[in-house]
C-alpha atoms as a printed R data frame, in Angstrom:
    type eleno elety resid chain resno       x      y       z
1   ATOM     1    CA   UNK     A     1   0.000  0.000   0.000
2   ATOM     2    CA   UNK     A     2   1.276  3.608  -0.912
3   ATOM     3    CA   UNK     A     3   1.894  6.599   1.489
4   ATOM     4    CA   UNK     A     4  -0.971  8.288  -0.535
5   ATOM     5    CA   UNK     A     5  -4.017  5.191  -0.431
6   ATOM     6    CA   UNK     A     6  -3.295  5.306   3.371
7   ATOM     7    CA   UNK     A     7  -3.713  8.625   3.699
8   ATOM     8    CA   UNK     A     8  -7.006  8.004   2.040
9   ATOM     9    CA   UNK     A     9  -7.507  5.127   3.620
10  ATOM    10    CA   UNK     A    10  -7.110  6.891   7.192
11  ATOM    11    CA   UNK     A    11  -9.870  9.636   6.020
12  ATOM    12    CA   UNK     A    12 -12.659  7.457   5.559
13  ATOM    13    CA   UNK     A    13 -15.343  8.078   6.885
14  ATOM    14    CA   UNK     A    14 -14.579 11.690   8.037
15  ATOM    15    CA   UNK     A    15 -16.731 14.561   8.275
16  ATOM    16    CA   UNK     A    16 -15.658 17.707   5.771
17  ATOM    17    CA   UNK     A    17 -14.461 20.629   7.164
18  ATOM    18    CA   UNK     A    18 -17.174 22.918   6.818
19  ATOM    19    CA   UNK     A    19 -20.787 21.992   5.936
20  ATOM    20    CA   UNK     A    20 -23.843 24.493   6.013
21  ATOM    21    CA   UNK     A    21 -27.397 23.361   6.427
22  ATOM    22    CA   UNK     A    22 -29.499 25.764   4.501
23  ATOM    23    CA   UNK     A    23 -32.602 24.489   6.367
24  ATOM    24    CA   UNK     A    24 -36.215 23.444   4.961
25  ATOM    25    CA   UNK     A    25 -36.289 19.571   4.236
26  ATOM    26    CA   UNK     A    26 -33.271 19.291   2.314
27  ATOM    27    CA   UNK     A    27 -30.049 20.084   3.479
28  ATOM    28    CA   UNK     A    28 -26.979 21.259   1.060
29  ATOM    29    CA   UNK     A    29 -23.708 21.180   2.058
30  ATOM    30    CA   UNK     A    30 -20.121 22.813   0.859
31  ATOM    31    CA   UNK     A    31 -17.374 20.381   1.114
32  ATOM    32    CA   UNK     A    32 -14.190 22.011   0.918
33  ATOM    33    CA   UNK     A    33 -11.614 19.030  -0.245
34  ATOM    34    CA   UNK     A    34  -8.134 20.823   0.852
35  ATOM    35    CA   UNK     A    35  -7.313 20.120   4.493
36  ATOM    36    CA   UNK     A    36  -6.738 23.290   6.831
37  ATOM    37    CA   UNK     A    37  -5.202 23.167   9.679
38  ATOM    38    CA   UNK     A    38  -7.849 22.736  12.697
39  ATOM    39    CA   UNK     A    39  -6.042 25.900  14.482
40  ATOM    40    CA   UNK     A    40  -6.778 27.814  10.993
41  ATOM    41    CA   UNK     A    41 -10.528 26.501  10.209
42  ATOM    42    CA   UNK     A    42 -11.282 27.299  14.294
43  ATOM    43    CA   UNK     A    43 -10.067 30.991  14.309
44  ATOM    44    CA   UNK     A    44 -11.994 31.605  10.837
45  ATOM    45    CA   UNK     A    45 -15.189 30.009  12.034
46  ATOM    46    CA   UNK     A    46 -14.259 32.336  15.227
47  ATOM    47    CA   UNK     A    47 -14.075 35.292  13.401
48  ATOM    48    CA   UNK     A    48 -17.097 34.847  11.026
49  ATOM    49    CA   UNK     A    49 -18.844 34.465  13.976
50  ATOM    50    CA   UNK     A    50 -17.635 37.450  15.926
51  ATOM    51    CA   UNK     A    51 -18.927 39.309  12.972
52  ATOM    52    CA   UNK     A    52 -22.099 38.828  12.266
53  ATOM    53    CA   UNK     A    53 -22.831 38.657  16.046
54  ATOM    54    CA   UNK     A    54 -24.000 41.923  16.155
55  ATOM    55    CA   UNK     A    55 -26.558 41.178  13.681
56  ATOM    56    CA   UNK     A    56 -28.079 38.289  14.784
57  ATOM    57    CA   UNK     A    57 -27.476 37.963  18.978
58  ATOM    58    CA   UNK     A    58 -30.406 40.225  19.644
59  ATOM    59    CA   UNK     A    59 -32.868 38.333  17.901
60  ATOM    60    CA   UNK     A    60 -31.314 34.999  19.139
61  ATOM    61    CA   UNK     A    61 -30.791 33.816  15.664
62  ATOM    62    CA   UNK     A    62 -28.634 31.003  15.862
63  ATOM    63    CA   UNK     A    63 -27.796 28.388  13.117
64  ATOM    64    CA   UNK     A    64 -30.637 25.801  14.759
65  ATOM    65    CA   UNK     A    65 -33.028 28.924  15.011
66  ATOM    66    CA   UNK     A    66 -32.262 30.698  11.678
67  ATOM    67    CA   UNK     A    67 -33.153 26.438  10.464
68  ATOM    68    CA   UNK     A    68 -36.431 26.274  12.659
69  ATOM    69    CA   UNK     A    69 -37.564 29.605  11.854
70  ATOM    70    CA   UNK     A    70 -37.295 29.158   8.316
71  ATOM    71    CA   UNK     A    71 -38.851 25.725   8.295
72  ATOM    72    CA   UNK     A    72 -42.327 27.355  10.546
73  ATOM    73    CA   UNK     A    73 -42.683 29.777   8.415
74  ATOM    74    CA   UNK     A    74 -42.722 27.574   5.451
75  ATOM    75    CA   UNK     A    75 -45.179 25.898   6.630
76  ATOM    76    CA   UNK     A    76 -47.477 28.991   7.667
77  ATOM    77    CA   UNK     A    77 -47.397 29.803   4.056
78  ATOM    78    CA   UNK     A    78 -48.368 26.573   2.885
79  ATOM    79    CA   UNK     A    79 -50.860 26.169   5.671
80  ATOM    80    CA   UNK     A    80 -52.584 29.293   4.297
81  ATOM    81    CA   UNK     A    81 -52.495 28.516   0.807
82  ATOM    82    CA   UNK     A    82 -53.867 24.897   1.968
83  ATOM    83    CA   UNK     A    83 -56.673 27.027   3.837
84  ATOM    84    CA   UNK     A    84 -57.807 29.236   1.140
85  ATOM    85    CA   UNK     A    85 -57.957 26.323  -1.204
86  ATOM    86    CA   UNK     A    86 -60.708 24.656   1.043
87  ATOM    87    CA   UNK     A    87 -62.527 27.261   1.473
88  ATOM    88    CA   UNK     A    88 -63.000 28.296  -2.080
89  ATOM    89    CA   UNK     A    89 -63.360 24.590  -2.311
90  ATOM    90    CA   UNK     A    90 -60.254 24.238  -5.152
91  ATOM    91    CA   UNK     A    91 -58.208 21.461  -6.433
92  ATOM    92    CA   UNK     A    92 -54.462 20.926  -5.679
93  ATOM    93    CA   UNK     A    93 -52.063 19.738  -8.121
94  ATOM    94    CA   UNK     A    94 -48.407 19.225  -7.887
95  ATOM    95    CA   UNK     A    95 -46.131 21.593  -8.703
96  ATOM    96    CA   UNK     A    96 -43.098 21.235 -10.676
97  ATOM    97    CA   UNK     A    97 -39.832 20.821  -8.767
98  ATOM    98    CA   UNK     A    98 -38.525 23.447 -10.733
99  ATOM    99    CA   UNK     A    99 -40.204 25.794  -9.049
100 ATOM   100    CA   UNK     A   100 -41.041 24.590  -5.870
101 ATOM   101    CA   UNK     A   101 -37.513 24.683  -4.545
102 ATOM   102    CA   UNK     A   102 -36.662 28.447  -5.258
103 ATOM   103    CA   UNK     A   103 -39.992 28.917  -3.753
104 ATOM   104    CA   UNK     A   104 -39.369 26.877  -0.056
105 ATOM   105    CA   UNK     A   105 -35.680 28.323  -0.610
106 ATOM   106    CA   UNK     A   106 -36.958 32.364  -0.486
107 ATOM   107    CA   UNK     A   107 -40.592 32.310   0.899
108 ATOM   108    CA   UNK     A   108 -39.267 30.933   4.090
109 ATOM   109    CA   UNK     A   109 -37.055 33.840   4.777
110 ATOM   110    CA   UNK     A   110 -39.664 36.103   5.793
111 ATOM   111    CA   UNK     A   111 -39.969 37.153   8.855
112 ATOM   112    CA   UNK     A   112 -42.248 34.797  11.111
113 ATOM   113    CA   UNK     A   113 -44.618 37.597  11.928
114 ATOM   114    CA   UNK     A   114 -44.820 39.583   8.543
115 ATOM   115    CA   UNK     A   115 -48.287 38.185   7.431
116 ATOM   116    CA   UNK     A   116 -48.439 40.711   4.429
117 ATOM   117    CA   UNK     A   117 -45.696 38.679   2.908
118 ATOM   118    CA   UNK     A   118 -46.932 35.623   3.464
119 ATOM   119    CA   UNK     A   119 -50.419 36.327   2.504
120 ATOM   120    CA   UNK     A   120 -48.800 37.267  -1.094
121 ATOM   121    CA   UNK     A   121 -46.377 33.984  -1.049
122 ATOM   122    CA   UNK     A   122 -49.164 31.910  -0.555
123 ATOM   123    CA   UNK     A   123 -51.395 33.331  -2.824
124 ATOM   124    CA   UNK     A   124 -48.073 32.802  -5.674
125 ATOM   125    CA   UNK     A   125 -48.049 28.984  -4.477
126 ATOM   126    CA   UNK     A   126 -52.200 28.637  -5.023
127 ATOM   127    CA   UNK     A   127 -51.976 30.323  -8.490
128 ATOM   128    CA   UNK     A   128 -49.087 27.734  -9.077
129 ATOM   129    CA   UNK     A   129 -50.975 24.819  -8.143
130 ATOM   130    CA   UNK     A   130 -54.277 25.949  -9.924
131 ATOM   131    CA   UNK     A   131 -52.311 26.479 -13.051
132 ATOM   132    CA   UNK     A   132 -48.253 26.350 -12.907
133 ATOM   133    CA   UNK     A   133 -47.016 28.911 -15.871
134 ATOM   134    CA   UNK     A   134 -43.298 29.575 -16.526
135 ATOM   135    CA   UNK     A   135 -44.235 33.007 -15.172
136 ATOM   136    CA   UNK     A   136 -44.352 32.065 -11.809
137 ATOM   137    CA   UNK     A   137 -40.786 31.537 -11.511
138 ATOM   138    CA   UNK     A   138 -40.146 34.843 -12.596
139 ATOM   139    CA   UNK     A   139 -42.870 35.801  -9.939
140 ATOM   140    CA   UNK     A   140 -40.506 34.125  -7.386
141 ATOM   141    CA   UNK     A   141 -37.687 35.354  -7.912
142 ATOM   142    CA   UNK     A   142 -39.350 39.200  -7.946
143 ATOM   143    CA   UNK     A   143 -41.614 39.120  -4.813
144 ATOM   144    CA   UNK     A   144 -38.107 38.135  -2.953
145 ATOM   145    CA   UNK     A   145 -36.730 41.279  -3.770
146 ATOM   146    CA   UNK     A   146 -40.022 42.984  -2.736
147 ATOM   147    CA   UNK     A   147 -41.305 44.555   0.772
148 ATOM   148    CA   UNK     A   148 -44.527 45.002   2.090
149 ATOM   149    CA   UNK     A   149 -44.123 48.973   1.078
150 ATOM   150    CA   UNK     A   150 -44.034 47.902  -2.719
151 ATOM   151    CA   UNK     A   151 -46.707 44.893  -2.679
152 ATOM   152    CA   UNK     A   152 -49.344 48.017  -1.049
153 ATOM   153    CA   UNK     A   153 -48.355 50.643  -4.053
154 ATOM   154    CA   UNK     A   154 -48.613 47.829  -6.682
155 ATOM   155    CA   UNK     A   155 -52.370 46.618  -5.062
156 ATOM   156    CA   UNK     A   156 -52.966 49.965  -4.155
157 ATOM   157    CA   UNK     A   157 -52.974 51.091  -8.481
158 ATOM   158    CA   UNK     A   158 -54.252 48.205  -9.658
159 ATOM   159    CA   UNK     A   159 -57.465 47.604  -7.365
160 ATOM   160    CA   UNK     A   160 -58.534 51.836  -8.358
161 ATOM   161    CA   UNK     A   161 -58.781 50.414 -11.544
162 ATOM   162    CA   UNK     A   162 -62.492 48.439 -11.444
163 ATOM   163    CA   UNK     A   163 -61.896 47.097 -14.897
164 ATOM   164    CA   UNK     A   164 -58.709 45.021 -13.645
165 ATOM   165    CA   UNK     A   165 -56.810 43.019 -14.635
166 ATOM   166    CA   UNK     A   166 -57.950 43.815 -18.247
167 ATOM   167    CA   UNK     A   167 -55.867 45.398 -20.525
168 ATOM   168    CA   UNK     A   168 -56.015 45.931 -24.213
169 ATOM   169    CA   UNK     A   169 -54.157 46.424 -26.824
170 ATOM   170    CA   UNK     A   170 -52.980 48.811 -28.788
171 ATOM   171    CA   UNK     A   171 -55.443 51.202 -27.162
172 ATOM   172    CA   UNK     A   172 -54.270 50.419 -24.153
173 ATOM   173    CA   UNK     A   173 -54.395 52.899 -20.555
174 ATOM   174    CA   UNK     A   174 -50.346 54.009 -21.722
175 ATOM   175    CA   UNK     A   175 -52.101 55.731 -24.589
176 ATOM   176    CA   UNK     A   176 -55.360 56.666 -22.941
177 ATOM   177    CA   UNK     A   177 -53.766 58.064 -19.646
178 ATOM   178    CA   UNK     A   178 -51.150 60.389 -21.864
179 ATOM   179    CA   UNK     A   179 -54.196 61.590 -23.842
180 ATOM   180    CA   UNK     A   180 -56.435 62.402 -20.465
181 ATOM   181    CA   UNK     A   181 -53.325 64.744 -19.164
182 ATOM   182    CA   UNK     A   182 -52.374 66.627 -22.547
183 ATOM   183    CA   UNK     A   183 -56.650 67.200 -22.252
184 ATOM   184    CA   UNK     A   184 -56.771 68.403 -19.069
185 ATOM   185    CA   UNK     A   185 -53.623 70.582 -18.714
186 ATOM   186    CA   UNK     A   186 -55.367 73.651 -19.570
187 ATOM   187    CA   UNK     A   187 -56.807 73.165 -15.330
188 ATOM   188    CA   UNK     A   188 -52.364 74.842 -15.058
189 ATOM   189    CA   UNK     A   189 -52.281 76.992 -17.949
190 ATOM   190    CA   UNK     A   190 -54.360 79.762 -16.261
191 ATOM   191    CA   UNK     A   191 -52.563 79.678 -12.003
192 ATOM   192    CA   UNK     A   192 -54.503 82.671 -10.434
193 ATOM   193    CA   UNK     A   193 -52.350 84.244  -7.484
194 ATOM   194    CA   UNK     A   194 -53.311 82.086  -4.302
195 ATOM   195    CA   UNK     A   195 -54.819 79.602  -6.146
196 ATOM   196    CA   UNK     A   196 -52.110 77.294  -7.628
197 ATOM   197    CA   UNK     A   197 -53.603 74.352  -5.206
198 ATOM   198    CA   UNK     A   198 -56.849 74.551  -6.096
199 ATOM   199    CA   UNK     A   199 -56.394 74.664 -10.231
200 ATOM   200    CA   UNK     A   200 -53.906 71.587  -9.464
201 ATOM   201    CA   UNK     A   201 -56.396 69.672  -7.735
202 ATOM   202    CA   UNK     A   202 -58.679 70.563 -10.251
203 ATOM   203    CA   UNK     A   203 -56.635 68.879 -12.906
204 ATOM   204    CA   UNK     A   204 -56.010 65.762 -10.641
205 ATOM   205    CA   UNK     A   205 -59.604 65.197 -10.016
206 ATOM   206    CA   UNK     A   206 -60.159 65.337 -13.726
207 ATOM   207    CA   UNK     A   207 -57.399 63.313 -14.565
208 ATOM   208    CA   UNK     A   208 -57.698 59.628 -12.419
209 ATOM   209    CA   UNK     A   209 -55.344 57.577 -14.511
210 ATOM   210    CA   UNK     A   210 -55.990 53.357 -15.473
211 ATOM   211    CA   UNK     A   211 -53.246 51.925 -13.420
212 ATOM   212    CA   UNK     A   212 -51.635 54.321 -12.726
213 ATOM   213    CA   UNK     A   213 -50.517 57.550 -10.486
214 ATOM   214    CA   UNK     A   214 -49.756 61.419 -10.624
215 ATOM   215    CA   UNK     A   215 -46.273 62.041  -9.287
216 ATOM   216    CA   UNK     A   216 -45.620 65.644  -9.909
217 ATOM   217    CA   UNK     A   217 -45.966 68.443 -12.291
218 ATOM   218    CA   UNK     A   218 -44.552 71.948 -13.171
219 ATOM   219    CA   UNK     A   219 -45.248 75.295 -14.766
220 ATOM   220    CA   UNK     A   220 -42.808 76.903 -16.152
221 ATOM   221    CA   UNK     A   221 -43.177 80.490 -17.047
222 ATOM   222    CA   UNK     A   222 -41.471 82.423 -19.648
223 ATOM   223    CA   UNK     A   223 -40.805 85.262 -17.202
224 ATOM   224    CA   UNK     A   224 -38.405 82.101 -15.346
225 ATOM   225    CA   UNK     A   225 -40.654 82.063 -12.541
226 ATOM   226    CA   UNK     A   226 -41.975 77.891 -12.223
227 ATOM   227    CA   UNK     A   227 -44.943 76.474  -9.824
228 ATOM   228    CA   UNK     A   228 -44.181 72.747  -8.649
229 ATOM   229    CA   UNK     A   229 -47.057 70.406  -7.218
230 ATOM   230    CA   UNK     A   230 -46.350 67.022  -5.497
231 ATOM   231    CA   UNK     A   231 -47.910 64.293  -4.547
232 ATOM   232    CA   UNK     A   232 -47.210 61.469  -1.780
233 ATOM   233    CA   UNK     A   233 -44.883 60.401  -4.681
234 ATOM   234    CA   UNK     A   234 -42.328 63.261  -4.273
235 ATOM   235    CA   UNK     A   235 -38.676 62.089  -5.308
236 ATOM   236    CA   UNK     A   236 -36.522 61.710  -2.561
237 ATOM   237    CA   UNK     A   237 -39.738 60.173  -0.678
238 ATOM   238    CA   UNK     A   238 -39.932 56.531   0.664
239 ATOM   239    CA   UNK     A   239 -42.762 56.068  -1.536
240 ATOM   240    CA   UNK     A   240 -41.186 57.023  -4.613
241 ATOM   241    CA   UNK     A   241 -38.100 54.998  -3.425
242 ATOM   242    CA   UNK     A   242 -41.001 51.935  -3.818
243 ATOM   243    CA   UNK     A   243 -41.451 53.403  -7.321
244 ATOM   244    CA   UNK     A   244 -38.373 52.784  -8.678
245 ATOM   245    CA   UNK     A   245 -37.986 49.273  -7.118
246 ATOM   246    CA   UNK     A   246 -40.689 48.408  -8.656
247 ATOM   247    CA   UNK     A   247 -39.225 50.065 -12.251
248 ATOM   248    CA   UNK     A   248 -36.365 48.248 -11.636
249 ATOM   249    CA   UNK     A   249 -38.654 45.218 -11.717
250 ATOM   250    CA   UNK     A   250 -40.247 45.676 -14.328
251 ATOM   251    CA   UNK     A   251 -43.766 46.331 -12.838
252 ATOM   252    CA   UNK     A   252 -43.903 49.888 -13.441
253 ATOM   253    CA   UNK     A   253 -42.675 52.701 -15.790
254 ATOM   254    CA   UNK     A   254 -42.082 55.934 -14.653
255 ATOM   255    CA   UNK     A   255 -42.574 58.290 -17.272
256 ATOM   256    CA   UNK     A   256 -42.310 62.212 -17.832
257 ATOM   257    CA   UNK     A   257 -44.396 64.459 -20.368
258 ATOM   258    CA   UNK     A   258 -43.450 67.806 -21.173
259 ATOM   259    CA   UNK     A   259 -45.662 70.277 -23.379
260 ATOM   260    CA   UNK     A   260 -45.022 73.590 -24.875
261 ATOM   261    CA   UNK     A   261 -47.804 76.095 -24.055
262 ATOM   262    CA   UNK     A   262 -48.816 79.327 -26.216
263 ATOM   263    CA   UNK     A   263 -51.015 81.049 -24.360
264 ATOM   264    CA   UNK     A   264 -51.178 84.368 -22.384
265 ATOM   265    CA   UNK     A   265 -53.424 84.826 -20.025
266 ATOM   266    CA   UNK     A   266 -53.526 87.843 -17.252
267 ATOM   267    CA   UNK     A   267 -51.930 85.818 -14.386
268 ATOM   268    CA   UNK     A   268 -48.578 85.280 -16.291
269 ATOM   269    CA   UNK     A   269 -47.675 83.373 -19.621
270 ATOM   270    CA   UNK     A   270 -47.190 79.870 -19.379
271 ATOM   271    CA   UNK     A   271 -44.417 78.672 -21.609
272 ATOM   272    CA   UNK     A   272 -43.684 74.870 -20.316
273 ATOM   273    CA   UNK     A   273 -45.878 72.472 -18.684
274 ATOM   274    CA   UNK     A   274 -44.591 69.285 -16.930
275 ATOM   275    CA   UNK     A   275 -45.951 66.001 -15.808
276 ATOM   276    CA   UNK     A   276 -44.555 62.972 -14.230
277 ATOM   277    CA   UNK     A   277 -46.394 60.165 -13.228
278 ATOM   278    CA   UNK     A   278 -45.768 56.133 -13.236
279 ATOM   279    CA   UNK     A   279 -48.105 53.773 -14.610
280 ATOM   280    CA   UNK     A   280 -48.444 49.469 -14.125
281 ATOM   281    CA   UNK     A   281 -47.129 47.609 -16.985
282 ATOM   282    CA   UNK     A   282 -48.631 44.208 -18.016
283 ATOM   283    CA   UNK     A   283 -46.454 42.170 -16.124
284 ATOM   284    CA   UNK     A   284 -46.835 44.338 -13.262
285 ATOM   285    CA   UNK     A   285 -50.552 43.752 -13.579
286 ATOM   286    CA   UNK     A   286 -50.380 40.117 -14.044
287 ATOM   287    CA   UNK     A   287 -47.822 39.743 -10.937
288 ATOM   288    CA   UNK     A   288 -50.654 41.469  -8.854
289 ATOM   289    CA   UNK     A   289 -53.247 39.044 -10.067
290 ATOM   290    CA   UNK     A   290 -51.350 35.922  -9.202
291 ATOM   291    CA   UNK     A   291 -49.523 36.958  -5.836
292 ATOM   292    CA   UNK     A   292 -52.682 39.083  -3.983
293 ATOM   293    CA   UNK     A   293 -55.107 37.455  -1.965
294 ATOM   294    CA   UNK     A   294 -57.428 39.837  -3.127
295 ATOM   295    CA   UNK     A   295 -56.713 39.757  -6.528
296 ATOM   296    CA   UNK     A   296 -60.070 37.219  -7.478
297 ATOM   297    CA   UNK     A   297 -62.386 39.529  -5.353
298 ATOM   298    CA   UNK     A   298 -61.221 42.544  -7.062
299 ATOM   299    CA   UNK     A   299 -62.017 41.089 -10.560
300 ATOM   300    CA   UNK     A   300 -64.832 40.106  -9.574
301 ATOM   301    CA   UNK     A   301 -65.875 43.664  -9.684
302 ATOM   302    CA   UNK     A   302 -65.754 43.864 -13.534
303 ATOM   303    CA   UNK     A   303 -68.903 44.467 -15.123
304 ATOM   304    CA   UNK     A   304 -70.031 41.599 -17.532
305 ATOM   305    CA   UNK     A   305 -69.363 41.718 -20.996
306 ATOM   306    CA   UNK     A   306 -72.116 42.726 -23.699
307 ATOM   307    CA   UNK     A   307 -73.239 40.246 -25.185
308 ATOM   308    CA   UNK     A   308 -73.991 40.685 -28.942
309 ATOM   309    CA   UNK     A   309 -77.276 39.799 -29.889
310 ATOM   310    CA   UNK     A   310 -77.385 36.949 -32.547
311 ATOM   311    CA   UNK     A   311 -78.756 39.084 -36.008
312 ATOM   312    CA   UNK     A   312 -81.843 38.105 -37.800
313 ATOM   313    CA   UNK     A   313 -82.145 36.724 -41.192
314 ATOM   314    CA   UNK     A   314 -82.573 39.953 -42.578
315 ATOM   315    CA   UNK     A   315 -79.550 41.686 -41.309
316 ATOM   316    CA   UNK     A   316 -77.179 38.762 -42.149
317 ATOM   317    CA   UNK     A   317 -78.427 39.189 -45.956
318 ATOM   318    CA   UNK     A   318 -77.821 42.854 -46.071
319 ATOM   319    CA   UNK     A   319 -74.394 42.932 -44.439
320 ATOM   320    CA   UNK     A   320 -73.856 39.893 -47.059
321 ATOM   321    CA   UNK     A   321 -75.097 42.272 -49.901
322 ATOM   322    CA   UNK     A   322 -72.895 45.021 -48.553
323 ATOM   323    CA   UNK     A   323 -69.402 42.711 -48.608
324 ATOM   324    CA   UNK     A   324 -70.621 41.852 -52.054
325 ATOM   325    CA   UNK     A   325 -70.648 45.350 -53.208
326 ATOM   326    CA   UNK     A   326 -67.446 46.334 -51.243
327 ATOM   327    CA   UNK     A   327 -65.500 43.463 -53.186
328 ATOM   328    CA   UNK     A   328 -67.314 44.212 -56.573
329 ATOM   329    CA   UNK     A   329 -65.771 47.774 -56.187
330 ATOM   330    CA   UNK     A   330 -62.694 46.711 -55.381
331 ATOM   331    CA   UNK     A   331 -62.252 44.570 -58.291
C-alpha cells in the first residue's frame, strides 16, 4: 500500500471541514476538499462568527433557530395557501420541482410575523398549483426582492382600476392616460395668485389615470418664474423609493411628459408644462393578479361583458349584400 491510499484510507469516513445546512427539508452542504489546519478553520469560524454577532445575537438567531424559523414559516405559508384552497373549495395539483424549490428556498425567509408577505407567497403557491405557468418563476424570484411597502403601491394602483386586470391592446391605458393629461392641462395653464392648489387639484380630479398615479408636475413660465405640485410620490420620498424598485422590476414605468404652451393669459404666460407620473405595466398587472389574496375579489368587480345579440335573417343578408358590393368595387 502507498503513502498516498493510506492517507485516504485513514480519512474514511470523516466529516468535511465545513458543511452548512441551509434548512427546509433538504439540506446542502459545501465540502471544501483541501485540508486546513484545525487551528486555521477554528479561528476563521471564530471570526465569522464574531462578525455577524451583532446582527443576529439580539434576535437569538442562531444556526438551529435561523433552520427552525425558516422551516415554521414555510409551513405557515403553505398552511394558508392549503386554507384558502378549502374554502373556495379548489383542487391541488403538484407543482413542478422546478419551481417549488426556489420557492421553499426564499418564501421561508420572511420574517415569522410579517403576514403581508406571506399572505402574497401563498397566494403565488395557489396560483401555481391551480395552473403552474413559466411566469411564476419569474414571480418568485421578484416578490423576494419585494417589501410590504411595494406589494401596497402595486395593489394599491391596480385595485382603483375596477376594470382590472384587463388590458387591451394597442389602445391600451399608456395611450389613454397620456391623452387624459395633454386634455386636461389647460386646469395649469391659467394659475390665479393664491390659487395654484386649487387649479392643481382641479386637474387631478379630472385626470384619475388606469393603473396608474400622478407624481408631480410643473409650470414653467417664460418670465423664469416655475410652480411645482407634489404628490405622496415626491422624489426623494420613501414612496417614490417603492417606485423605482418596482421600475427596476419591471412592474412599473415611470414616465415624464413635457408640453409647450402658447397662451397668455392675465396671471402670467405659461411657456412649459410638466408632468410625471408612473403607470403598471402588463407584467406588473399580471404579478398582482397571481400573488394578492385579493386579486379574485377585485375582478370580480368587472362588469359583464355585452353580449352581442345573434342578427336576424334579414340583417345577415344585407351585411352579405354590402361585402358583395365592397368586393365588386374593389375589383
Amino acid at each position: 500500500m502507498t503513502k498516498d491510499s493510506k492517507n485516504v484510507e485513514e480519512k474514511k469516513g470523516e466529516k468535511p471541514p465545513v458543511s452548512v445546512d441551509v434548512g427546509l427539508s433538504a439540506k446542502a452542504s459545501f465540502d471544501i476538499s483541501t485540508e486546513i489546519p484545525s487551528e486555521v478553520s477554528g479561528g476563521l469560524v471564530s471570526a465569522l462568527t464574531d462578525i455577524i454577532r451583532p446582527f443576529t445575537e439580539n434576535r437569538g438567531l442562531k444556526a438551529d433557530r435561523i433552520r427552525l424559523q425558516r422551516m415554521d414559516v414555510a409551513i405557515q405559508i403553505a398552511q394558508k395557501a392549503r386554507n384558502i384552497a378549502e374554502v373556495e373549495n379548489l383542487p391541488l395539483n403538484p407543482i413542478p420541482t422546478k419551481l417549488i424549490v426556489p420557492f421553499l428556498e426564499k418564501a421561508s425567509t420572511e420574517e415569522p410575523e410579517d403576514e403581508t408577505m406571506q399572505d402574497r407567497w401563498a397566494a403565488l403557491l395557489l396560483s401555481a398549483s391551480k395552473n403552474y405557468q413559466a411566469k411564476h418563476l419569474t414571480f418568485v424570484d421578484i416578490l423576494s426582492r419585494l417589501s410590504a411597502d411595494e406589494l401596497k403601491i402595486l395593489e394599491e394602483i391596480c385595485f382603483a382600476y375596477k376594470g382590472f386586470p384587463e388590458t387591451a391592446y394597442p389602445n391600451n391605458h399608456v395611450d389613454r392616460n397620456k391623452q387624459l393629461i395633454i386634455a386636461q392641462s389647460h386646469n395649469l395653464k391659467v394659475l390665479p395668485p393664491g390659487k395654484e392648489k386649487e387649479a392643481y387639484d382641479a386637474f387631478i380630479g379630472a385626470t384619475a389615470l388606469n393603473y396608474g398615479g400622478h407624481i408631480h408636475a410643473s409650470v414653467l413660465r417664460h418670465d423664469g418664474s416655475s410652480v411645482w405640485f407634489y404628490t405622496d410620490y415626491k422624489p426623494n420620498g420613501p414612496r417614490y423609493t417603492s417606485l423605482e424598485i418596482l421600475q427596476h422590476e419591471r412592474l412599473i414605468d415611470i414616465r415624464r411628459l413635457e408640453l409647450d404652451v402658447e397662451l397668455v393669459t392675465k396671471f402670467g404666460q405659461p411657456s412649459k408644462l410638466d408632468f410625471g407620473y408612473f403607470e403598471m405595466t402588463k407584467l406588473g398587472i399580471s404579478f398582482v393578479m397571481e400573488c394578492s389574496p385579493d386579486a379574485a375579489k377585485m375582478a370580480a368587480r368587472r362588469p359583464a361583458p355585452v353580449q352581442a345579440e345573434p342578427l336576424n335573417p334579414e340583417q345577415s343578408a344585407k351585411i352579405k349584400e354590402m361585402l358583395r358590393k365592397a368586393e365588386a368595387d374593389r375589383r
